[in-house]
ZAMARGU-4260 file (C-alpha; in steps of 0.2 Angstrom, whole numbers, plus 5000, padded with zeros to 4 digits):
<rodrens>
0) 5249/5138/4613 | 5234/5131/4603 | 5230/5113/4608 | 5225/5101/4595 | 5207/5095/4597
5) 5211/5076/4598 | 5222/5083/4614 | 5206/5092/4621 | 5193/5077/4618 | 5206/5066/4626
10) 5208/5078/4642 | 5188/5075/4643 | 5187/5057/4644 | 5200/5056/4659 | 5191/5072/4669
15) 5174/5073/4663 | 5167/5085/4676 | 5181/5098/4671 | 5181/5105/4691 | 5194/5113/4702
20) 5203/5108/4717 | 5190/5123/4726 | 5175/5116/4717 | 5174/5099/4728 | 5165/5097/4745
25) 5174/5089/4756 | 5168/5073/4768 | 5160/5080/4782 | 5163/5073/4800 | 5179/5064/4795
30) 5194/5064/4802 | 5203/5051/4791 | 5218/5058/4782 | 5216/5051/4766 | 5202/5063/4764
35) 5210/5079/4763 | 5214/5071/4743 | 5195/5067/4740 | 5181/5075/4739 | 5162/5076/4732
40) 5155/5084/4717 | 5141/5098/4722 | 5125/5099/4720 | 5116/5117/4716 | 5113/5118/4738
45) 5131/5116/4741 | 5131/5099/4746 | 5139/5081/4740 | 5128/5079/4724 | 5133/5058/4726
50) 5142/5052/4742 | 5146/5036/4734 | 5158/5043/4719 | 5173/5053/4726 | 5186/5065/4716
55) 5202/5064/4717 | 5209/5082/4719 | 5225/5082/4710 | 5222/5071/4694 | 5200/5076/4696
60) 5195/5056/4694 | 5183/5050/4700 | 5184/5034/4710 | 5171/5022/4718 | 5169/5024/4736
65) 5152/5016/4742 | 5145/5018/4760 | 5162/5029/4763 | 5176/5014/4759 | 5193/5020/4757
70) 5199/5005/4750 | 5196/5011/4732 | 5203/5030/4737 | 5219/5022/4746 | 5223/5009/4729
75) 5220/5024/4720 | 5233/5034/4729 | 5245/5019/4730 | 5248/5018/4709 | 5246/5034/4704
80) 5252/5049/4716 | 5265/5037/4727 | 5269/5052/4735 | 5254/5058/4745 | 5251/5039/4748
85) 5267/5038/4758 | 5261/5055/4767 | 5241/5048/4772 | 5252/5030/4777 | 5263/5043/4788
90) 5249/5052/4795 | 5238/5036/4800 | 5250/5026/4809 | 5255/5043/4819 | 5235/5043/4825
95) 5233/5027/4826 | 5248/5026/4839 | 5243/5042/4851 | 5225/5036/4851 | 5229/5015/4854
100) 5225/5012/4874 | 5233/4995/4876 | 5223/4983/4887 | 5232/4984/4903 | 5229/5005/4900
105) 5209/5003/4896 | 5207/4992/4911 | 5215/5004/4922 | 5205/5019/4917 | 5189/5009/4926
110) 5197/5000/4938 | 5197/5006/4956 | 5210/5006/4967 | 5213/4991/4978 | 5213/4997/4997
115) 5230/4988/4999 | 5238/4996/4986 | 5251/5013/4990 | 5241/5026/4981 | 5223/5022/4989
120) 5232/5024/5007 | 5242/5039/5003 | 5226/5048/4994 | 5214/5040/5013 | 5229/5046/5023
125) 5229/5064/5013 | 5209/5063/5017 | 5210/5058/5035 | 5225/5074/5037 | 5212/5084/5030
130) 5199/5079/5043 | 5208/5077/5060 | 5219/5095/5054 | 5204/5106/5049 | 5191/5098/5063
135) 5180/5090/5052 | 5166/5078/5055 | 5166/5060/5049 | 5153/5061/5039 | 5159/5074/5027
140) 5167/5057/5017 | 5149/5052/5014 | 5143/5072/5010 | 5140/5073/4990 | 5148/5089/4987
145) 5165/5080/4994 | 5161/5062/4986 | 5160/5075/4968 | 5178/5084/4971 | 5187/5070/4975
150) 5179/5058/4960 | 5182/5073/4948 | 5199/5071/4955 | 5203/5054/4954 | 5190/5044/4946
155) 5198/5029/4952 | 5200/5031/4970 | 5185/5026/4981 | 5182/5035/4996 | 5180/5025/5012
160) 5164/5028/5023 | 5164/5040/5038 | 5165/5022/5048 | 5182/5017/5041 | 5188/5035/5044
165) 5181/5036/5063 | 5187/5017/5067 | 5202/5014/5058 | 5209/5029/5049 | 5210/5041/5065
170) 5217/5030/5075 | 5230/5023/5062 | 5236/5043/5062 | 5232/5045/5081 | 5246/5032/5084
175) 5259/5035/5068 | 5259/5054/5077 | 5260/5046/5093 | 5276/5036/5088 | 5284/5052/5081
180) 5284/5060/5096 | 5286/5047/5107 | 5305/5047/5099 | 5306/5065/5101 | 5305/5063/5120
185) 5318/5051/5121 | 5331/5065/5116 | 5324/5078/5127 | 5332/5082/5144 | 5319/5091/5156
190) 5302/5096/5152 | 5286/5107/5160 | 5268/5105/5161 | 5252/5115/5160 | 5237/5108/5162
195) 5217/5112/5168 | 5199/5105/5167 | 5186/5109/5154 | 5166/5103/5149 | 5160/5102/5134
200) 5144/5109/5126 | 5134/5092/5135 | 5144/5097/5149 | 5156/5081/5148 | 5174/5083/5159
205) 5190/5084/5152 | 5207/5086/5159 | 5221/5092/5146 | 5239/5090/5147 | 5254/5101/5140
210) 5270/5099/5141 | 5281/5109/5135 | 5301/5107/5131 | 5316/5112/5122 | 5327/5103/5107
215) 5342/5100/5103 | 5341/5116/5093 | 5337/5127/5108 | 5319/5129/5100 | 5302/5129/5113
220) 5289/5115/5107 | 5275/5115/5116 | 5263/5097/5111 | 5246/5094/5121 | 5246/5076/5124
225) 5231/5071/5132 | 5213/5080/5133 | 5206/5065/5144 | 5188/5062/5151 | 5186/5065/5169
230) 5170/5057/5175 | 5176/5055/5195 | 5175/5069/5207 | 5191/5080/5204 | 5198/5078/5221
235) 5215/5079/5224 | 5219/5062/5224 | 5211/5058/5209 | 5218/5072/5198 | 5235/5067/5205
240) 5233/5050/5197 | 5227/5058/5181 | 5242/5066/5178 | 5253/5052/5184 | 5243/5038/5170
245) 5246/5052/5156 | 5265/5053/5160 | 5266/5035/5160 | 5256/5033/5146 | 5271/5045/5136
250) 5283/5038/5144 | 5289/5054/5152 | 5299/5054/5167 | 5290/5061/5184 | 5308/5067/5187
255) 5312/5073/5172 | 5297/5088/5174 | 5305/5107/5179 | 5288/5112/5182 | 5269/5111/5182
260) 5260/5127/5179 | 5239/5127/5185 | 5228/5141/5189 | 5224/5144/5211 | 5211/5129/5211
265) 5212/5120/5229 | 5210/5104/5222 | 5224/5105/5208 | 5235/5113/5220 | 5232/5099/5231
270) 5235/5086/5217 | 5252/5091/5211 | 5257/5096/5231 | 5253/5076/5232 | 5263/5071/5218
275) 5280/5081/5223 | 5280/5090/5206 | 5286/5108/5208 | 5274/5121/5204 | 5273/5137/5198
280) 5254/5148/5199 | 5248/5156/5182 | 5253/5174/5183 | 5238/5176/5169 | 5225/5171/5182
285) 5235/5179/5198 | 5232/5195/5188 | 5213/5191/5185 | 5209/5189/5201 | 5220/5204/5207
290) 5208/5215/5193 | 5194/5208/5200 | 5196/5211/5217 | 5201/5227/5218 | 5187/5232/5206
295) 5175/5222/5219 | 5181/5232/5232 | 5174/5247/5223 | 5158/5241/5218 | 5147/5252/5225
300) 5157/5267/5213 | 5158/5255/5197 | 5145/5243/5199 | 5134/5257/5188 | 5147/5260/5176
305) 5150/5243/5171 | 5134/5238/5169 | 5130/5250/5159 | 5145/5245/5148 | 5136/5228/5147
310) 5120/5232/5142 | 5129/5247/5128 | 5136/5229/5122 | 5123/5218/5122 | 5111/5230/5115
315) 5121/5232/5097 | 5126/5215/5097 | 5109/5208/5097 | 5102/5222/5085 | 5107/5223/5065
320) 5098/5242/5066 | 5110/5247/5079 | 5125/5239/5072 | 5120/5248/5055 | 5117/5267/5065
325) 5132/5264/5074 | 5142/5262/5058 | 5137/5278/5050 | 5139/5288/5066 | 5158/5280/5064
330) 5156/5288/5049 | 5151/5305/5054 | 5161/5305/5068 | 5176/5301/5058 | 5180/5288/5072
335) 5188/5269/5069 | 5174/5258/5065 | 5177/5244/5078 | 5161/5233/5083 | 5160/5234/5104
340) 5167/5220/5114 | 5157/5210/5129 | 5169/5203/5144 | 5170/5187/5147 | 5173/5182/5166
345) 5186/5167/5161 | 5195/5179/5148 | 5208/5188/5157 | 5209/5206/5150 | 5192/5207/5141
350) 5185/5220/5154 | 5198/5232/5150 | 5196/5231/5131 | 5176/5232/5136 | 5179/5247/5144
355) 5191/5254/5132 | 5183/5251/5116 | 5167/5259/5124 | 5176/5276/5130 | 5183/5275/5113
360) 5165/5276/5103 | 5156/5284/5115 | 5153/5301/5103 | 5146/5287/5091 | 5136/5280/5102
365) 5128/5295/5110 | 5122/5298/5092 | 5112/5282/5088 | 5104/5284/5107 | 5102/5301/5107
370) 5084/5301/5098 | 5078/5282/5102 | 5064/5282/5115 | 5066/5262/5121 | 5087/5264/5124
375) 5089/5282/5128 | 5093/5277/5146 | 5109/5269/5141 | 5116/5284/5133 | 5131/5286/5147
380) 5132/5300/5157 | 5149/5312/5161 | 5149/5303/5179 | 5148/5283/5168 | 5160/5291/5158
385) 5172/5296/5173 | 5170/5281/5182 | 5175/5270/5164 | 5191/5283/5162 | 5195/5280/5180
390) 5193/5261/5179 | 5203/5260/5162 | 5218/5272/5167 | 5222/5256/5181 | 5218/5243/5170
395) 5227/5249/5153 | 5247/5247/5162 | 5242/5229/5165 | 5232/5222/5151 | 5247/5219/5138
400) 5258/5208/5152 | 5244/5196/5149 | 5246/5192/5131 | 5265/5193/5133 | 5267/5181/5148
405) 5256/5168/5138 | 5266/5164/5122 | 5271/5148/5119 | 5285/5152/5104 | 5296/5160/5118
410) 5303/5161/5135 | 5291/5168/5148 | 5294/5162/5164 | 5311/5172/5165 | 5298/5186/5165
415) 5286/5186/5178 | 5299/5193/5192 | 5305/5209/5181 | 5287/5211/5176 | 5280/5211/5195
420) 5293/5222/5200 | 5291/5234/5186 | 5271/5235/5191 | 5273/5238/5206 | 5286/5250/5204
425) 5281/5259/5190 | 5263/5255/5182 | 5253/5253/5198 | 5264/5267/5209 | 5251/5283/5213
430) 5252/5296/5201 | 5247/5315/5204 | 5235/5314/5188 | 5227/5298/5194 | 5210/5300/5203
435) 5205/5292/5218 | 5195/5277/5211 | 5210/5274/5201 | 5224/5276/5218 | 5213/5265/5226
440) 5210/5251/5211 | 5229/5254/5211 | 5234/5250/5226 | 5222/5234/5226 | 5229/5226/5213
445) 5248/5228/5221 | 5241/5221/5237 | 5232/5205/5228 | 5250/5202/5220 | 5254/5182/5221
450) 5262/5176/5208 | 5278/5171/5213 | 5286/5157/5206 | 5286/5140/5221 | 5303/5133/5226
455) 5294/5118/5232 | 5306/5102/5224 | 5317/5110/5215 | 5335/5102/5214 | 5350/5114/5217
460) 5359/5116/5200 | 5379/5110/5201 | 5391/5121/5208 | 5405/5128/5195 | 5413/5140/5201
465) 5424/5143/5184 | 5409/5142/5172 | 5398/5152/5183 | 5411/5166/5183 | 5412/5167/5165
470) 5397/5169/5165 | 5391/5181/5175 | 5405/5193/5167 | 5395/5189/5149 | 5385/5208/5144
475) 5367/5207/5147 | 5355/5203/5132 | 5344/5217/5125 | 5325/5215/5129 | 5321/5210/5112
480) 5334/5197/5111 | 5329/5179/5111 | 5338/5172/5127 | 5335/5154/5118 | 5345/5159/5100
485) 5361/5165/5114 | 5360/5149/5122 | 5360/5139/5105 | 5374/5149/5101 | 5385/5147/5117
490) 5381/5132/5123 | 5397/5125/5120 | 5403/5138/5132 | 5394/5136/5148 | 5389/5113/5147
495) 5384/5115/5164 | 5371/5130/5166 | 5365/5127/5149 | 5358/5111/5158 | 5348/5122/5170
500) 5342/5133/5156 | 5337/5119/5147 | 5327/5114/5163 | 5319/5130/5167 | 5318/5142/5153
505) 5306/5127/5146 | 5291/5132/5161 | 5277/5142/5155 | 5273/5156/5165 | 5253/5156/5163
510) 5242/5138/5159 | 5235/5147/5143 | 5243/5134/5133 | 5231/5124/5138 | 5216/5134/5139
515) 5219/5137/5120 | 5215/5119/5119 | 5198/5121/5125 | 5195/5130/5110 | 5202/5118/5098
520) 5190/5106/5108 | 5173/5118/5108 | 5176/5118/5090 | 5177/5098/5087 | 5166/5096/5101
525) 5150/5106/5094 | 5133/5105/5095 | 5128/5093/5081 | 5143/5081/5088 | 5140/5083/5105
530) 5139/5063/5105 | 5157/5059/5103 | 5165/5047/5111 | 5179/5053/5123 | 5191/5043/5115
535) 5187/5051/5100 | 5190/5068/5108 | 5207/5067/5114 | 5212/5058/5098 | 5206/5073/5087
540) 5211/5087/5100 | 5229/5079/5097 | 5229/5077/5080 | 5223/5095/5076 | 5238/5103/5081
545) 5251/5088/5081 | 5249/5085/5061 | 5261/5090/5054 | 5262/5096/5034 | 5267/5085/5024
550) 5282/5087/5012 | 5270/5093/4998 | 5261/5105/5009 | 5278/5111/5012 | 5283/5114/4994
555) 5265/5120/4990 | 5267/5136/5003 | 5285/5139/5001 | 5281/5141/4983 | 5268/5153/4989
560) 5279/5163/4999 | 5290/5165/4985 | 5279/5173/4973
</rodrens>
């Protein structure tokens, strides 16, 4: 179709610049939606040849729009394409509305939280958790690093200084646990007790106290309640009134204790003979003693050996050379790359594992030694070698009753009597292959034997003679059973002795318990915060392992577990 030539002049005069919709630039930086309708004509670079004019891109006019004002582009719009009006009108009210902060809003994004309000105390009390759980020092509120995290965080929350968390944040949590389990002991019918002394790194004097107990549920909690400072002479009388303040501070009943488990020590022994408590020796440190002995009796065949092993020890422990030979003669000896292990006199068991993880890389060790000059004297002869075999052959029955009898998640008193009976019967009888340094260790561990539980102030359990029949008639459990999941489960059964099993399956055979507290202490207790107050000692000992998780902690690893 041929257009008349007035047609074609008129078409001129409304769009002079004759462009397309692809010929236009477009605004830059601009994010208003009327835009997307306008644009600019170009210049020979590309760019908006006059930023003042804009085109329309469906009717190609060109409208005023000085210093970027819409107002002439949106009037323009309005009369003549009603359409896409109602579609920018759309567009800008729905921006206008995700990006509009009301008042209340802009006020709270640089606001801090008030210290009284809920959310600053649960994000202090998820801090102070943090600190009394993982052993933390005070200061690391006021460390940069942590200030950082928990800014990036929650920009609104202000982090207390290491003051507010030492002398009012602890012991807010120190008594809040406290309560908790204050209400606990109020259901509980009978309970036992370990406890010893401990010095810190400045050589400060503790005392701990653990007690340990059964729930309703027939489950074994075990909660140390007290590591407290000892400054007096520990005589008996003293340590006897120790223990007496720290039950009375818990409210526990004197006569509600089964038991008290301690190491031999004269003066402890002394102390709860004072008190009237009954008490039970720790089979863990009976069993120490017993190794010691006998090996002491022997010194003059073992004293070589063993200090041989010593030196071996220390010798690659204080070398990175040795430790990195020592590696790749594992290597080459296609033996199990284990790093050697040093006794320590207070650890019960570590000789044994000393001994035994020597014999076991002694081919490795020969080849590091066998060309060095300044240690070739500690490469061990076949007589070291015989005596170690000899020592280790006594030792090895022994050294898993130990770690059994120490547990705290199970009964282990129940234990001591079969476990006695069965070294002295079986593990420690004379064997035909053993040789005479092993007899003889042998037969001086049976004869150091004492840990038999005392009698001394234990009340006689009720007489019934129906219930007891019953039960004496029930099948014997299998050794793997758990004695306490029969007892949750016939309890019904047997009212009156699952009163006595309540009282005595509760008593801890050994006083590990807490001894494991001395190293929750030696690790709050360092060197760079050796100046802590005792107070501050036992507060934090406590809350180490009475914290419990919280109910998002909870979620957080059950959701882990499940993946």
């Amino acid at each position: 179709m041929i257009l008349p030539c007035w047609f074609l002049h008129h078409s001129e005069l409304e769009q002079p610049s004759y462009l397309t919709k692809m010929d236009l630039v477009s605004k830059p930086k601009t994010t208003a939606p009327i835009w997307a309708h306008f644009g600019f004509t170009p210049d020979d670079k590309g760019q908006p040849k006059d930023v003042d004019t804009a085109v329309c891109q469906i009717c190609r006019r060109e409208i005023p729009a000085k210093a970027a004002n819409t107002t002439n582009l949106r009037n323009h719009l309005k009369a003549h394409h009603p359409t896409e009006f109602a579609e920018v009108l759309k567009s800008s009210r729905a921006a206008h509305t995700s990006s509009q902060v009301t008042i209340a809003q802009a006020f709270e994004r640089v606001t801090k939280y008030k210290r009284d309000s809920m959310k600053w105390r649960t994000l202090t009390d998820s801090v102070t958790r943090y600190i009394a759980k993982e052993m933390q020092p005070f200061n690391t509120v006021e460390k940069p690093a942590f200030k950082e995290m928990l800014y990036n965080f929650d920009k609104q929350y202000e982090l207390p200084g290491k003051t507010y968390i030492s002398k009012t944040a602890i012991p807010n949590l120190y008594r809040e646990v406290k309560d908790e389990i204050l209400k606990d002991f109020k259901e509980i019918d009978f309970y036992s007790a370990t406890t010893d002394m401990w010095s810190s790194v400045n050589m400060t004097p503790y005392m701990s106290l653990t007690v340990h107990y059964l729930t309703t549920d027939w489950t074994l909690v075990s909660k140390c309640l007290e590591t407290r400072y000892a400054p007096e002479n520990h005589t008996a009388d003293t340590l006897s009134e120790t223990l007496k303040c720290i039950l009375s501070d818990w409210e526990l009943d004197e006569k509600k204790i089964s038991c008290i488990t301690t190491d031999n020590g004269a003066n402890i022994v002394a102390a709860v003979g004072k008190l009237g408590w009954p008490w039970l020796n720790c089979f863990g440190h009976n069993l120490h003693l017993a190794v010691t002995n006998a090996i002491a009796s022997e010194k003059e065949r073992t004293a070589r050996a063993l200090g041989l092993c010593r030196n071996l020890v220390n010798t690659f422990s204080m070398s990175w050379l040795k430790r990195r030979d020592l590696k790749k003669a594992q290597m080459e000896a296609d033996i199990p790359q284990h790093n050697l292990v040093l006794d320590v006199s207070t650890r019960w068991g570590t000789k044994q594992k000393m001994i035994d993880r020597v014999l076991e890389q002694i081919p490795a060790i020969r080849r590091v030694l066998i060309d060095d000059r300044k240690h070739g004297q500690l490469n061990p002869t076949w007589q070291d070698v015989s005596v170690l075999e000899s020592i280790n052959a006594a030792l090895k029955p022994v050294a898993d009753f130990t770690d059994v009898l120490s547990g705290e998640k199970y009964v282990t008193v129940s234990s001591v009597k079969p476990v006695l009976d069965l070294l002295k019967d079986e593990l420690l009888s004379p064997d035909s292959n053993d040789t005479t340094l092993t007899s003889n260790i042998k037969k001086k561990m049976c004869a150091k034997r004492k840990a038999q539980p005392s009698t001394h102030g234990l009340t006689k359990r009720e007489q019934a003679d129906a219930e007891l029949s019953r039960y004496l008639q029930e099948e014997a459990l299998d050794n793997l059973a758990d004695p306490l999941m029969w007892w949750r489960d016939n309890e019904s059964r047997f009212p009156l002795i699952s009163k006595l099993a309540r009282k005595y399956m509760c008593i801890c055979a050994t006083s590990t318990a807490s001894e494991r507290m001395f190293s929750t202490a030696g690790n709050i207790v360092t060197p760079v915060r050796c100046c802590l107050k005792p107070e501050k000692v036992n507060m934090l000992v406590f809350l180490s392992q009475a914290v419990k998780k919280t109910a998002l902690m909870s979620k957080i690893n059950q959701q882990e577990s499940e993946r």
